[in-house]
ROSE-4610 file (N, C-alpha, C; in Angstrom, 1 decimal, always signed):
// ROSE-4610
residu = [X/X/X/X/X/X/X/X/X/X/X/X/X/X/X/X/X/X/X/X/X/X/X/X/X/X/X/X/X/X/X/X/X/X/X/X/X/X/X/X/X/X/X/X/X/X/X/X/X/X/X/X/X/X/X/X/X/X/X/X/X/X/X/X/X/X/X/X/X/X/X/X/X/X/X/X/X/X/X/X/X/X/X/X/X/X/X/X/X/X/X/X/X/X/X/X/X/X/X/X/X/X/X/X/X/X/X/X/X/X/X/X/X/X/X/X/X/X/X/X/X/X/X/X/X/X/X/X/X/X/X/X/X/X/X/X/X/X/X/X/X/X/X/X/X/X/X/X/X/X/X/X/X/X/X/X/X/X/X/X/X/X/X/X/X/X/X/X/X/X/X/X/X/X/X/X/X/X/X/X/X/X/X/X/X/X/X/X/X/X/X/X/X/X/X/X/X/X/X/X/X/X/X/X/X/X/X/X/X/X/X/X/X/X/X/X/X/X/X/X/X/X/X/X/X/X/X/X/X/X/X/X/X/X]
num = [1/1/1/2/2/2/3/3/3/4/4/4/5/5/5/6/6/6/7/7/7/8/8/8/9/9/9/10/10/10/11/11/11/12/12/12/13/13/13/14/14/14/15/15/15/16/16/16/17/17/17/18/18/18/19/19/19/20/20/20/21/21/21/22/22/22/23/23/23/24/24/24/25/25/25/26/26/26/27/27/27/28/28/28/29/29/29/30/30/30/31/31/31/32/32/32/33/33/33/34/34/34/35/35/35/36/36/36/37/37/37/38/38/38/39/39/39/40/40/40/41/41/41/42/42/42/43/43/43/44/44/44/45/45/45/46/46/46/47/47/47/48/48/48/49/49/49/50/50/50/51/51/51/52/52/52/53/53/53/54/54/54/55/55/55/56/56/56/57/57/57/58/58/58/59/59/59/60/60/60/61/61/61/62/62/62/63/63/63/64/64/64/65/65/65/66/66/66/67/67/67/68/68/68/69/69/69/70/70/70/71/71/71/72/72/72/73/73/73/74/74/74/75/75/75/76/76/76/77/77/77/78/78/78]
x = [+35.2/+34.1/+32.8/+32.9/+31.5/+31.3/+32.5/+32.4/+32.1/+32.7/+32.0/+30.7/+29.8/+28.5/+28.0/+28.6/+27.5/+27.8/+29.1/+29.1/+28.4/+27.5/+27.5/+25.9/+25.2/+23.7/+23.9/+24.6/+24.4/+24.6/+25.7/+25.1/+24.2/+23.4/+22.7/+20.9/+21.2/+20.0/+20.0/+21.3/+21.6/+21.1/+22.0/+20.7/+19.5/+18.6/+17.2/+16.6/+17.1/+16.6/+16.9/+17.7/+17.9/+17.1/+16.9/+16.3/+14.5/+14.5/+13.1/+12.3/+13.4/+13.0/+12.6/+10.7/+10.4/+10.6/+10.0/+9.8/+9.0/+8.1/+6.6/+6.2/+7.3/+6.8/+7.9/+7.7/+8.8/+8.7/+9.9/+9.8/+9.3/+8.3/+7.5/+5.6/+5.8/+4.4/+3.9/+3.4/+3.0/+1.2/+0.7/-0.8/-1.2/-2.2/-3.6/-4.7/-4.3/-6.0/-7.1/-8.5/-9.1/-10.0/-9.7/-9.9/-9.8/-8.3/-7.3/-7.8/-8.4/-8.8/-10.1/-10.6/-11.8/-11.9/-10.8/-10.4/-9.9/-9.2/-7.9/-8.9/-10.5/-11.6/-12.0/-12.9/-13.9/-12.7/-11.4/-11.0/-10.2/-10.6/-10.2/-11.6/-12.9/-13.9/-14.1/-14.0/-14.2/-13.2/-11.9/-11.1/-11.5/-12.1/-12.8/-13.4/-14.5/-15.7/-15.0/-14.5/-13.6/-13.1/-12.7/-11.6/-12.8/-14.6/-15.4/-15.3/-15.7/-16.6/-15.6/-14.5/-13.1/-13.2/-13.0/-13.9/-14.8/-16.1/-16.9/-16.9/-16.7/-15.7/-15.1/-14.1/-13.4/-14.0/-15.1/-15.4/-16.9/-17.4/-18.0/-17.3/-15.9/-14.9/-14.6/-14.1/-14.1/-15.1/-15.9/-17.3/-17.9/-17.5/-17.9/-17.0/-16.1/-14.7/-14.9/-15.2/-15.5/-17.0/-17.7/-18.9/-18.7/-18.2/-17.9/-17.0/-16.1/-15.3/-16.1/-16.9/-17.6/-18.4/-19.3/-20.0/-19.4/-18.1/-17.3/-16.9/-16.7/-16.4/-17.3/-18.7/-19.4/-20.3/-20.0/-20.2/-19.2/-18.1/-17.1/-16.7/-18.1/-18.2/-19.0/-20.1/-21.0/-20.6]
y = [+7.3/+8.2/+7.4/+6.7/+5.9/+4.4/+4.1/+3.4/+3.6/+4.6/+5.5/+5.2/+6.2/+5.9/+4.9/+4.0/+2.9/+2.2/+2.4/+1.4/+2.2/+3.8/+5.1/+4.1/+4.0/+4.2/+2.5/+1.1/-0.3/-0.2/+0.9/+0.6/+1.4/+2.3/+3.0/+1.8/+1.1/+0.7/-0.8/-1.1/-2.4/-1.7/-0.6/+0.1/-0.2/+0.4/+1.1/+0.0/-1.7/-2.7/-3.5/-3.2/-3.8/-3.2/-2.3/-1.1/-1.2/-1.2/-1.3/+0.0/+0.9/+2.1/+1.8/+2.2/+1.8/+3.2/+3.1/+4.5/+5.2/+4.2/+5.4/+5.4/+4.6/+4.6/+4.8/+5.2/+5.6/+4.4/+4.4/+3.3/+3.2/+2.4/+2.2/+2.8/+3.2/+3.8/+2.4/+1.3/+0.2/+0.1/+1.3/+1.1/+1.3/+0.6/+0.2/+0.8/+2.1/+2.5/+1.8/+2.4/+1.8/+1.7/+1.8/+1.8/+0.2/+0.1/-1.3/-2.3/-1.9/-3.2/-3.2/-2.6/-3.3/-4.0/-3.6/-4.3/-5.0/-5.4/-6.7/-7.6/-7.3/-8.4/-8.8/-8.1/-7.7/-9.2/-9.1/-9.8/-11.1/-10.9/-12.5/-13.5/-12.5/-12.8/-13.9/-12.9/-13.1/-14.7/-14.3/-15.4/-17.4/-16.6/-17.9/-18.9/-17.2/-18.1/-18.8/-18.0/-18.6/-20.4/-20.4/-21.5/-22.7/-22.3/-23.3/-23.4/-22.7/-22.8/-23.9/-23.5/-24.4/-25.8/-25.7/-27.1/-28.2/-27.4/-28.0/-28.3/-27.6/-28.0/-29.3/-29.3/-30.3/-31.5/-31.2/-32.8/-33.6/-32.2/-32.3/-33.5/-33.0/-33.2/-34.4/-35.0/-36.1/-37.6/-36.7/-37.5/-38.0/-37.2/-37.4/-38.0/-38.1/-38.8/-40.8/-40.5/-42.1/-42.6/-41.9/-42.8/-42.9/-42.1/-42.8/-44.0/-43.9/-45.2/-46.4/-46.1/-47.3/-47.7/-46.6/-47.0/-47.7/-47.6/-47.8/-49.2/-49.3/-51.4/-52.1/-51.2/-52.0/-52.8/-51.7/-51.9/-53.2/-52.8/-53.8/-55.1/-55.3/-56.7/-57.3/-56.8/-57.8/-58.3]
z = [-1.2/-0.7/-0.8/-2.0/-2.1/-0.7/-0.7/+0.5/+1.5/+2.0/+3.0/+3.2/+2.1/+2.4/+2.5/+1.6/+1.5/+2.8/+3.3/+5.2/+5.8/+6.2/+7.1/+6.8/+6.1/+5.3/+5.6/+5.3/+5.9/+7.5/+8.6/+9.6/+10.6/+9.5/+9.9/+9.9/+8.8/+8.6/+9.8/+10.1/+10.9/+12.5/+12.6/+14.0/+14.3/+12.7/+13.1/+12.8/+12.6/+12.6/+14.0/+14.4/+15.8/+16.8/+16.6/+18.3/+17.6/+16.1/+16.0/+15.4/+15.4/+14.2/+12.7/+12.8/+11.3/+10.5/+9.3/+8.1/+8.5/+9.3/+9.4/+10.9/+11.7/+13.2/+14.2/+15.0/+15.7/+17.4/+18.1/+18.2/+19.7/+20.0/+21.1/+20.7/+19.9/+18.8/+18.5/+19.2/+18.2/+18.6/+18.8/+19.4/+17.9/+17.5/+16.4/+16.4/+15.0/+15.3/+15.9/+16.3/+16.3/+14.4/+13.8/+12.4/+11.7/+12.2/+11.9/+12.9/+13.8/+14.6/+14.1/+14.0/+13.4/+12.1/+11.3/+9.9/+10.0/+11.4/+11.4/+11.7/+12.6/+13.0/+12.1/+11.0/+10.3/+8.9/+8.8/+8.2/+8.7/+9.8/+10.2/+10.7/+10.3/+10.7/+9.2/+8.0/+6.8/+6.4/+6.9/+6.5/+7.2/+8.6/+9.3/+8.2/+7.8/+6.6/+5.7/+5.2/+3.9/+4.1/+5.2/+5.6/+5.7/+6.2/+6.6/+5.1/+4.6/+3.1/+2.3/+2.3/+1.4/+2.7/+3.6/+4.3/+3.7/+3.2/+2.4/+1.3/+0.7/-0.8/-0.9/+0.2/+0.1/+0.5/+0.8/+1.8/+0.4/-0.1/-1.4/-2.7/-2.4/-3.5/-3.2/-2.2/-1.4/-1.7/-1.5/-1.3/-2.2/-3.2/-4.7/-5.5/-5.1/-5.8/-5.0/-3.5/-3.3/-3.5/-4.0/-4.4/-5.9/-6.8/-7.5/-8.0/-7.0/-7.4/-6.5/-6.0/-5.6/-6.9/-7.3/-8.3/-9.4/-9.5/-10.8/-10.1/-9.1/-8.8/-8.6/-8.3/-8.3/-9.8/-10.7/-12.2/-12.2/-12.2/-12.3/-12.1/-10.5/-10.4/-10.7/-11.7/-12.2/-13.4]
């Protein structure tokens, strides 16, 4: 009996994953508040920033790492 279910409930869920039946959406429903689109913008606006900002960081980190070793051979060769 327990078999049963557990094959009725694995090819029930092998269905609603093939045709595209979610928990909360039924299927051809895939329109985006307009709520969520302005929060999907509003954070991929944000993540842009993020990505310059870690840009500079890195080139900060960079930059400071080869002038020091310059300064450090150039000590070195006198």
């Amino acid at each position: 009996m327990v078999v049963l279910i557990v094959a009725i409930v694995m090819f029930a869920s092998i269905i609603r994953a093939r045709y595209g039946y979610g928990r909360h959406r039924q299927r051809g429903d895939s329109a985006i508040s307009p709520e969520d689109q302005g929060e999907n913008l509003r954070l991929r606006e944000e993540l842009k920033e993020l990505k310059e900002r870690l840009k500079v960081l890195e080139r900060i980190t960079v930059d400071k790492e080869n002038s020091l070793a310059k300064e450090i051979e150039s000590l070195r060769d006198r």
